[in-house]
C-alpha positions as CSV (number, residue, x, y, z in Angstrom):
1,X,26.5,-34.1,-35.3
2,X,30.0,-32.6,-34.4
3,X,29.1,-33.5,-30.7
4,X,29.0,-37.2,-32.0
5,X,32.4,-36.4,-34.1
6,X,33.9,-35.2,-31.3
7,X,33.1,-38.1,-28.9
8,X,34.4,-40.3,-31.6
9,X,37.9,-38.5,-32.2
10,X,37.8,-38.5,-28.0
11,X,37.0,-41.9,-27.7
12,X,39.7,-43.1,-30.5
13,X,42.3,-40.6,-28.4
14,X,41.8,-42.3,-25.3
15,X,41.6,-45.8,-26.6
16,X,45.2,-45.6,-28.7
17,X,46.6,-43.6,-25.6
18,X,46.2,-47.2,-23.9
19,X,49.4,-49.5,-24.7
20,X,48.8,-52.2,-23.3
21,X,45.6,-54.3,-23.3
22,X,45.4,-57.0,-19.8
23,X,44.3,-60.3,-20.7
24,X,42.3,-62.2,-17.7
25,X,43.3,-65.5,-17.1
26,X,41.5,-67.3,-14.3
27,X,43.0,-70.1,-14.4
28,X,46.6,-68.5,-13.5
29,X,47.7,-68.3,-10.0
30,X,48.0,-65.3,-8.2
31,X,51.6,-63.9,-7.3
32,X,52.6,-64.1,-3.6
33,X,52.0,-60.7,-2.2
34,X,55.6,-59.0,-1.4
35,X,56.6,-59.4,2.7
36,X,58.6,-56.1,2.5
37,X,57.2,-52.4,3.2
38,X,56.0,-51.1,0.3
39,X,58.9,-48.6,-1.5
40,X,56.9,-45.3,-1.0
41,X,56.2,-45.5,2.0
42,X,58.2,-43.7,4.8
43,X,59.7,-46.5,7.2
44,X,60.7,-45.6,10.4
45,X,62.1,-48.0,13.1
46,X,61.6,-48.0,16.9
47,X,62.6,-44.9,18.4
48,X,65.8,-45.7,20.1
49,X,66.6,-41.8,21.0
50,X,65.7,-40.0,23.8
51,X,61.7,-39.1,24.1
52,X,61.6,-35.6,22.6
53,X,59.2,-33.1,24.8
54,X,55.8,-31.9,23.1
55,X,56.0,-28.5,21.6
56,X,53.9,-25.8,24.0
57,X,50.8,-26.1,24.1
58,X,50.3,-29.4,22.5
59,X,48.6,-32.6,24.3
60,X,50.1,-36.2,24.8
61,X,48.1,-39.2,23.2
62,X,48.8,-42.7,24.0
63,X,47.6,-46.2,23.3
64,X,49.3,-48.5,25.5
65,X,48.0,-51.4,23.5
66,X,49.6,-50.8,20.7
67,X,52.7,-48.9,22.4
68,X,52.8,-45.9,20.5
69,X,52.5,-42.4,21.2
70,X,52.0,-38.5,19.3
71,X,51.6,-35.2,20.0
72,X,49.3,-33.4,18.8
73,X,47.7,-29.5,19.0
74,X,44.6,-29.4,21.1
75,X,42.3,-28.0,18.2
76,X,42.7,-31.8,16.8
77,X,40.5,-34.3,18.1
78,X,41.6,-38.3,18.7
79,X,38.6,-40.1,18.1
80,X,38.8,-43.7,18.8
81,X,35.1,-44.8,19.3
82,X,33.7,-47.3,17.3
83,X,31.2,-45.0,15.0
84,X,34.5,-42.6,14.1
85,X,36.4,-45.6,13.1
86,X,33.8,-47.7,10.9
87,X,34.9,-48.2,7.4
88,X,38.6,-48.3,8.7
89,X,38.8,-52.3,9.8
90,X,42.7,-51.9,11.2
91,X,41.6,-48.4,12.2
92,X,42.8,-47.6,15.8
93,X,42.9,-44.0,16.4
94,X,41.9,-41.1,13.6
95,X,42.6,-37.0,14.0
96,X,40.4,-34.7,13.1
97,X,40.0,-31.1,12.8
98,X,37.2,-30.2,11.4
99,X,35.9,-30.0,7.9
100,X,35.1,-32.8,5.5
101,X,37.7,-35.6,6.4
102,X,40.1,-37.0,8.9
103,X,43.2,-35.5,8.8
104,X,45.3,-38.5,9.9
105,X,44.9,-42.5,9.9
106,X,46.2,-45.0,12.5
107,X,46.3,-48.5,11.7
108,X,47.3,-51.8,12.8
109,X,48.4,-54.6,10.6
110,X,49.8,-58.2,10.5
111,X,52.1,-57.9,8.0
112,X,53.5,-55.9,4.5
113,X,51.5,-58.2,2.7
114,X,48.1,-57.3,4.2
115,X,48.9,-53.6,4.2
116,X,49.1,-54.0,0.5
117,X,45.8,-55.4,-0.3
118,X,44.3,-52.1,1.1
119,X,46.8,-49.2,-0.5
120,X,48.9,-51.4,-3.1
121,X,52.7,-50.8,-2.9
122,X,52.5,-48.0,-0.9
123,X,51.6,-44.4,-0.8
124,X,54.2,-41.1,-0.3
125,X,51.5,-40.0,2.0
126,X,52.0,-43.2,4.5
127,X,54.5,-43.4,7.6
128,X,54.8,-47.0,8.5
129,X,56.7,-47.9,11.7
130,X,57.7,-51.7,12.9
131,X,56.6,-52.6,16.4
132,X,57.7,-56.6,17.2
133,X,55.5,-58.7,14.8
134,X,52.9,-55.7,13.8
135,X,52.8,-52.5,11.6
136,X,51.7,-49.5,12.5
137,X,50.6,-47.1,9.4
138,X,50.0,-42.8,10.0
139,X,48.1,-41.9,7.1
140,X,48.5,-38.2,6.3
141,X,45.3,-37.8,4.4
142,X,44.7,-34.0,4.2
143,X,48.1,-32.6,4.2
144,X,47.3,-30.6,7.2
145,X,50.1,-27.8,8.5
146,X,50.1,-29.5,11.3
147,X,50.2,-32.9,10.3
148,X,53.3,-33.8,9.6
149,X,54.6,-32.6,12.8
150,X,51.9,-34.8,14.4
151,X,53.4,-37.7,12.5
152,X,57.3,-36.1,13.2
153,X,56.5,-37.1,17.1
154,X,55.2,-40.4,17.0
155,X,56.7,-42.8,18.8
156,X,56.6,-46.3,18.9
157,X,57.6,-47.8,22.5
């Protein structure tokens, strides 16, 4: 009986927590998504400055499709095949190295707009860089040591 009591209290604590209720209309028309980068995302521009060498020891990938480039150290893997990058639809290239998840995301998208129907308005997490009429997004997703330096040397041509 206090188990019940307790859900109850719980229940009424969560419930009164919540503010604000959201009505569904379906009849109302959907805002325009935003064209601009989301906030919290990092931004970077085309590398105007002078190509930076890779720290010792650490290999060169590039995709010359999508004119970019990174360094990275060699105990990461790129893995661009088709089985690594299922589930990731603007996937192009993901890192790995080892364990239970990638440890960086590359993707290509048309727009701002269609970025933000996949992450909303952006995540602290996300390095977005322009190249001519496409975005390129570096996902840190496991917060890796190395990581970030990863994403420091990327370079969009």
């Amino acid at each position: 009986m206090q188990k019940y009591y307790l859900i109850v209290l719980f229940t009424a604590l969560v419930l009164s927590g919540c503010g604000t209720i959201v009505e569904f209309d379906a009849t109302a028309t959907a805002p325009a998504l935003p064209t601009e980068i989301p906030d919290e995302a990092t931004v970077e521009q085309a590398a105007s400055v002078p190509e930076a060498a890779a720290p010792e020891g650490w290999l060169t990938y590039e995709d010359t499709a999508h004119g970019f480039y990174f360094y990275y150290p060699p105990e990461f893997e790129v893995l661009t095949d088709a089985d690594s990058l299922y589930g990731w639809e603007k996937g192009v290239a993901l890192l790995y190295n080892g364990g239970q998840s990638y440890d960086i995301a590359i993707q290509i998208w048309g727009s701002a707009a269609e970025m933000e129907v996949v992450y909303g308005r952006g995540d602290a997490r996300m390095h977005v860089f322009e190249r001519s009429d496409q975005l390129i997004s570096v996902m840190n997703i496991t917060n890796e040591i190395d990581s970030e330096g990863i994403i420091a040397s990327f370079t969009v041509r």
